[in-house]
C-alpha positions in Angstrom: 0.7 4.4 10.4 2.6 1.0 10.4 5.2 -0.1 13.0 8.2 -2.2 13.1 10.8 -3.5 15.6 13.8 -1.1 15.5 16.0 -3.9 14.9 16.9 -6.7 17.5 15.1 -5.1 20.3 11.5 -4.4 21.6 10.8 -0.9 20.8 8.4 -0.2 17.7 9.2 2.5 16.0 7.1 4.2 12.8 7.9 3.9 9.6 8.3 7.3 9.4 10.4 9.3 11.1 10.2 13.0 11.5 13.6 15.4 11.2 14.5 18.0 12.8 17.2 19.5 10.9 15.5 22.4 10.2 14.8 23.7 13.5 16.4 27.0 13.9 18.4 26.4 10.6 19.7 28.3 7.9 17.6 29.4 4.5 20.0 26.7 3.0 18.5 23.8 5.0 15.3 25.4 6.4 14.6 27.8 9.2 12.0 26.7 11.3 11.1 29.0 14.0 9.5 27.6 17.4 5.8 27.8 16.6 6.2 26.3 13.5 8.0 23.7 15.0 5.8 22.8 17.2 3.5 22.6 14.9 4.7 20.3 12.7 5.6 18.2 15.6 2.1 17.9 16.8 1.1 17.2 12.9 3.3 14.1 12.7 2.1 12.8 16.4 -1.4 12.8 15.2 -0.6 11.5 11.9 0.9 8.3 14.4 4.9 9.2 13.7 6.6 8.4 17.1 10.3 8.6 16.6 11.6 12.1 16.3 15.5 12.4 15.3 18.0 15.0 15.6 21.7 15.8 16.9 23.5 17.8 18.9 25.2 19.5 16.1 21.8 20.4 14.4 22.1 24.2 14.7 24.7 23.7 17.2 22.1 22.5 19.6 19.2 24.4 18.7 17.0 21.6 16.9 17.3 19.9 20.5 16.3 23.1 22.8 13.6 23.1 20.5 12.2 19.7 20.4 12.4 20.0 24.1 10.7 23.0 24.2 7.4 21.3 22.3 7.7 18.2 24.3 7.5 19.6 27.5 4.0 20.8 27.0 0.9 18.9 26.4 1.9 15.6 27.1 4.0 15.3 23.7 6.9 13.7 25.0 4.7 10.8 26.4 3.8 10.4 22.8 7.4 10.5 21.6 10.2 8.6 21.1 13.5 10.6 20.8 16.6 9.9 18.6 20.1 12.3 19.0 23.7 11.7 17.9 26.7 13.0 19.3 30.8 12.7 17.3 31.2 15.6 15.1 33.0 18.7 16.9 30.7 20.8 19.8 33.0 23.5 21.0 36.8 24.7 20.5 38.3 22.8 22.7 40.7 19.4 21.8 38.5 16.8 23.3 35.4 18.6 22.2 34.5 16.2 19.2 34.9 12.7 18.7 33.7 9.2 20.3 36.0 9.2 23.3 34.2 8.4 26.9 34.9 12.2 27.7 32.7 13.3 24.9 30.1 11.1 24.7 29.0 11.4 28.4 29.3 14.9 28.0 27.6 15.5 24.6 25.0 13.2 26.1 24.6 15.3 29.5 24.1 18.1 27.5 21.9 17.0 24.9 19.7 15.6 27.9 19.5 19.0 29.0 18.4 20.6 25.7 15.7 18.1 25.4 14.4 18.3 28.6 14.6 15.4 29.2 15.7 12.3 31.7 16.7 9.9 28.8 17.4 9.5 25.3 15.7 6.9 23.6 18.2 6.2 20.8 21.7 7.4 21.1 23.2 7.0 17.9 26.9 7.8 17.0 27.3 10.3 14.0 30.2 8.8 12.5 33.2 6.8 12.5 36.0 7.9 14.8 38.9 5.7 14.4 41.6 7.9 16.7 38.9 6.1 20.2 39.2 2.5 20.5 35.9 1.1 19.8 36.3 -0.5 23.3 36.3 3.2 24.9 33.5 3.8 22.7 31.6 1.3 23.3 31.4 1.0 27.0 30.6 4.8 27.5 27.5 3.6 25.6 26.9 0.8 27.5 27.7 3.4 31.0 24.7 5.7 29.7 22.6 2.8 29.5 23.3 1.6 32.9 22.7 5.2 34.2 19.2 5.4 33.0 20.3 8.3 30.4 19.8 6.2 27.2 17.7 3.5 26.7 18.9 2.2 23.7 22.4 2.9 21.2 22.7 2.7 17.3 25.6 4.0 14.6 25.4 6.0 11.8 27.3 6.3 8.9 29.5 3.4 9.4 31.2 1.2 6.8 30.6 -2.9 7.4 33.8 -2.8 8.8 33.5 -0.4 11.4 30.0 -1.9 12.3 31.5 -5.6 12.7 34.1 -4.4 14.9 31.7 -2.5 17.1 29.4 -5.7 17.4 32.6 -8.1 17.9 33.7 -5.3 21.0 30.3 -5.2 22.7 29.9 -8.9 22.6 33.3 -9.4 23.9 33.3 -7.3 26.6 29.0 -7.8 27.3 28.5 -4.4 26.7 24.8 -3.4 25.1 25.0 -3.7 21.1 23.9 -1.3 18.7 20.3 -1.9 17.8 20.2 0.3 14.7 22.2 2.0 11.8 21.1 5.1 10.4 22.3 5.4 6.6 21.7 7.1 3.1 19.9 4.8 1.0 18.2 6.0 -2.0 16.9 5.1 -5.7 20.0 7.3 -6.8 22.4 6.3 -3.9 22.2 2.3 -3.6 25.5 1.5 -2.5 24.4 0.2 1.3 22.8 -2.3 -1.0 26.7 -4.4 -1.0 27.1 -4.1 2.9 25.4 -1.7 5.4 21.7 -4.0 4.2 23.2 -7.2 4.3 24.9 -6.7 7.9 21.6 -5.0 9.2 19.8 -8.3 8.0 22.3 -10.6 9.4 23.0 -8.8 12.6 19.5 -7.5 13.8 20.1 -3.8 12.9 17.3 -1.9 11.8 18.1 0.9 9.4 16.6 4.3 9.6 17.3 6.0 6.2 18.6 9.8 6.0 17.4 12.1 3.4 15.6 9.6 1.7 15.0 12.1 -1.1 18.7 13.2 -1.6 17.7 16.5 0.0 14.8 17.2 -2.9 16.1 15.7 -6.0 14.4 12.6 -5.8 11.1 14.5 -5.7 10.4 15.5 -8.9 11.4 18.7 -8.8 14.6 19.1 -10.0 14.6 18.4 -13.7 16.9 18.7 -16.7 15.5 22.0 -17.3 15.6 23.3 -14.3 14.5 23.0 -10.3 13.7 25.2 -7.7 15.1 28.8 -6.7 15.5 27.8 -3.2 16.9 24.5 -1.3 20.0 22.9 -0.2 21.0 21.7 -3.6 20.7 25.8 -4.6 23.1 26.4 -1.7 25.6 24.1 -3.2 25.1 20.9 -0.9 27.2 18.3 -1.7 25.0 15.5 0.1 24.6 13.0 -1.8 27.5 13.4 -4.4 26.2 13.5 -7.8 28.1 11.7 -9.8 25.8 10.9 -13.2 23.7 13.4 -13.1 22.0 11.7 -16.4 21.6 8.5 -14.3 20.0 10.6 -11.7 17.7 12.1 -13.9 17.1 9.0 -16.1 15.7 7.7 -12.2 13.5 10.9 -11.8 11.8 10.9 -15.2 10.8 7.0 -14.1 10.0 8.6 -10.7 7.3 11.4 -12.3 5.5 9.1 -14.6 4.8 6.2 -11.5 3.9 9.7 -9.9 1.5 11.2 -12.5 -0.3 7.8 -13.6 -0.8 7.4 -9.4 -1.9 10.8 -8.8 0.6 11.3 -6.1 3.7 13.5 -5.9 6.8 12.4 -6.7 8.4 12.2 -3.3 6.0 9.9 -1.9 6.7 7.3 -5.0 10.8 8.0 -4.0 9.3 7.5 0.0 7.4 4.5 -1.0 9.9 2.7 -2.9 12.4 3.1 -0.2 10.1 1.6 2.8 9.5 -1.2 0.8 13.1 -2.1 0.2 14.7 -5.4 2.6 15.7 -4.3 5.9 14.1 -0.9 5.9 12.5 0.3 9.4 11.9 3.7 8.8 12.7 6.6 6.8 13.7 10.0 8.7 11.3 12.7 6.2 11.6 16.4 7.1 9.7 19.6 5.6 10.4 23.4 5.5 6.6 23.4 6.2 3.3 21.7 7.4 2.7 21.2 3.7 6.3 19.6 2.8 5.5 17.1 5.7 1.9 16.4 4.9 2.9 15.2 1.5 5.7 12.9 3.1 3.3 11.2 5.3 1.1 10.1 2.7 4.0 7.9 1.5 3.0 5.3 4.7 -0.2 4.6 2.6 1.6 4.2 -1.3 2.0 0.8 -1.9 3.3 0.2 -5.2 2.8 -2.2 -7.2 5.4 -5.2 -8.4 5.8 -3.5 -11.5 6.4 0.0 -10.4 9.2 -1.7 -8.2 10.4 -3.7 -11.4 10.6 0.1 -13.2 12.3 1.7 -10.4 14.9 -1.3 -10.1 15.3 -1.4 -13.8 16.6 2.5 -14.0 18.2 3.0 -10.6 20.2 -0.7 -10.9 23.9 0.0 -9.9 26.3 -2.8 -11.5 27.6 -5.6 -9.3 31.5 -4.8 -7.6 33.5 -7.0 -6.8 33.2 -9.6 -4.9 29.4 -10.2 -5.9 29.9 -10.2 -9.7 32.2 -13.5 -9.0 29.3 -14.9 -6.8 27.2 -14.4 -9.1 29.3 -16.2 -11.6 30.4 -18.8 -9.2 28.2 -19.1 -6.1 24.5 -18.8 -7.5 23.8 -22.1 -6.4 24.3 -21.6 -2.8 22.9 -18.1 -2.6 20.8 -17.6 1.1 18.1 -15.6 1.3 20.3 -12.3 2.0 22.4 -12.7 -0.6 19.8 -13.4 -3.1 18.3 -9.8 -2.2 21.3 -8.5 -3.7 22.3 -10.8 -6.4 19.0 -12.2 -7.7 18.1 -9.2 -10.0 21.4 -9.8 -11.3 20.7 -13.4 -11.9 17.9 -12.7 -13.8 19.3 -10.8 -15.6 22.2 -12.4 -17.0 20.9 -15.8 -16.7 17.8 -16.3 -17.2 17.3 -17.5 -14.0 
């Protein structure tokens, strides 16, 4: 298992994370009982995972009672680094949802107690709120840190916006900065490509990708003709949008032949090609099984090779918005390294470059 800094901070983290969405779930995303939970939990430890990620509205706080249960035995949680979330609504109540200071020290309190645990390692905000002032948000973050309840914050699904203005109020007011972003980032869904990957390079963010297989139809099993019986996408998810379903399955036939002439499955080439994209830390893989997460972790091993990537690319390109199709008019010759990662390819490609 490889390891890289989780942004602009210390901590190592794996390069692959394991989820926990499943934990005491539904049929629609999974439903993991306890033993099996464990289980897989001990399979990614000894396969080196250390980062194990959930949230507070997984199951309305089951995935976390259960994580804790498995960590509090056999020295697991030593061995563990552990990753919640808290915004989207806990409870009936009018302040029971949100990023206010009243619900984050409270989700936090809670969560702390579902994990049994004395700290969270990475306390990561589920999504934008923008009724709190970032300021409120921001220093109940920093409060949890100075407690000793969190070690260390990060955001997840912001816009470049919201992330700016959360960096520009924790530098202001010297409260701790967010060290990570959690987003979805895939060969179908390449649209943190224009912002959320530049800012992560630029400000020290380290992503952590969600359903890095668009919740199993990056894997190679969901076809023109047909897919499974069973899964989210069966249940009607609507995670990721699909909005060319021709472009998506133009990615997976391209996807199945790098799989097939590799001898691996198709969701480790999807895995693969994802870890090795800029910025990258880690991507968060679940499993309804032992077997769903033993394939996943293979994908730490895939490297592909430059012209796999340049197949991948090719098919999954998205065209340039605006501004960068000016720059790349206009500003090619003062392109930094950052900006090349995203308009290079197009150079290339309409200049010979």
């Amino acid at each position: 298992m490889q390891y890289r800094y989780l942004g602009r901070s210390g901590l190592k983290v794996s390069v692959l994370t394991m989820g926990t969405m499943t934990f005491g779930g539904s049929e629609k995303v999974g439903n993991t009982a306890q033993r099996e939970a464990t289980n897989q939990i001990d399979l990614c430890l000894d396969h080196g995972i250390n980062l194990l990620d959930t949230a507070n509205m997984y199951n309305d706080g089951v995935s976390e009672e259960m994580i804790g249960v498995a960590l509090a035995e056999n020295g697991r949680r030593q061995k563990s680094l552990v990753a919640t979330k808290v915004r989207f609504r806990i409870g009936e109540g009018p302040n029971e949802v949100g990023l206010s200071r009243h619900h984050i020290i409270a989700q936090a309190e809670a969560s702390l107690k579902r994990l049994q645990t004395d700290v969270i390692d990475l306390y990561q905000v589920h999504e934008w709120d923008g009724m709190t002032p970032i300021e409120e948000t921001m220093e109940a973050l920093d409060t949890l840190i100075k407690h000793g309840k969190v070690r260390y914050v990060g955001c997840s699904n912001y816009s470049g916006w919201h992330i700016m203005k959360a960096l520009g109020a924790a530098q202001a007011h010297n409260y701790q900065r967010f060290i990570s972003q959690q987003i979805h980032y895939t060969l179908y869904s390449r649209e943190a490509e224009f912002e959320l990957v530049p800012i992560s390079q630029d400000q020290g963010l380290g992503i952590l990708v969600w359903s890095p297989l668009a919740g199993g139809l990056l894997s190679g099993k969901y076809r023109r003709d047909g897919g499974p019986d069973t899964g989210r996408h069966v249940g009607g998810s609507r995670e990721p949008p699909i909005h060319d379903r021709e472009r998506l399955y133009d990615i997976v036939d391209v996807i199945v032949e790098i799989a097939r002439e590799r001898g691996v499955s198709g969701a480790q080439v999807a895995l693969a090609w994802t870890l090795g994209r800029p910025g990258v830390t880690s991507v968060v893989i679940g499993g309804r099984n032992q077997a769903q997460f033993s394939d996943n972790l293979a994908a730490a091993e895939l490297v592909l090779s430059a012209g796999e990537r340049a197949r991948l690319n090719a098919v999954s390109q998205p065209n340039l918005p605006y501004p960068y199709w000016h720059q790349a008019f206009t500003a090619h010759d003062r392109l930094g390294p950052i900006d090349r990662d995203l308009i290079g390819p197009h150079l290339e490609e309409d200049q010979g470059e």
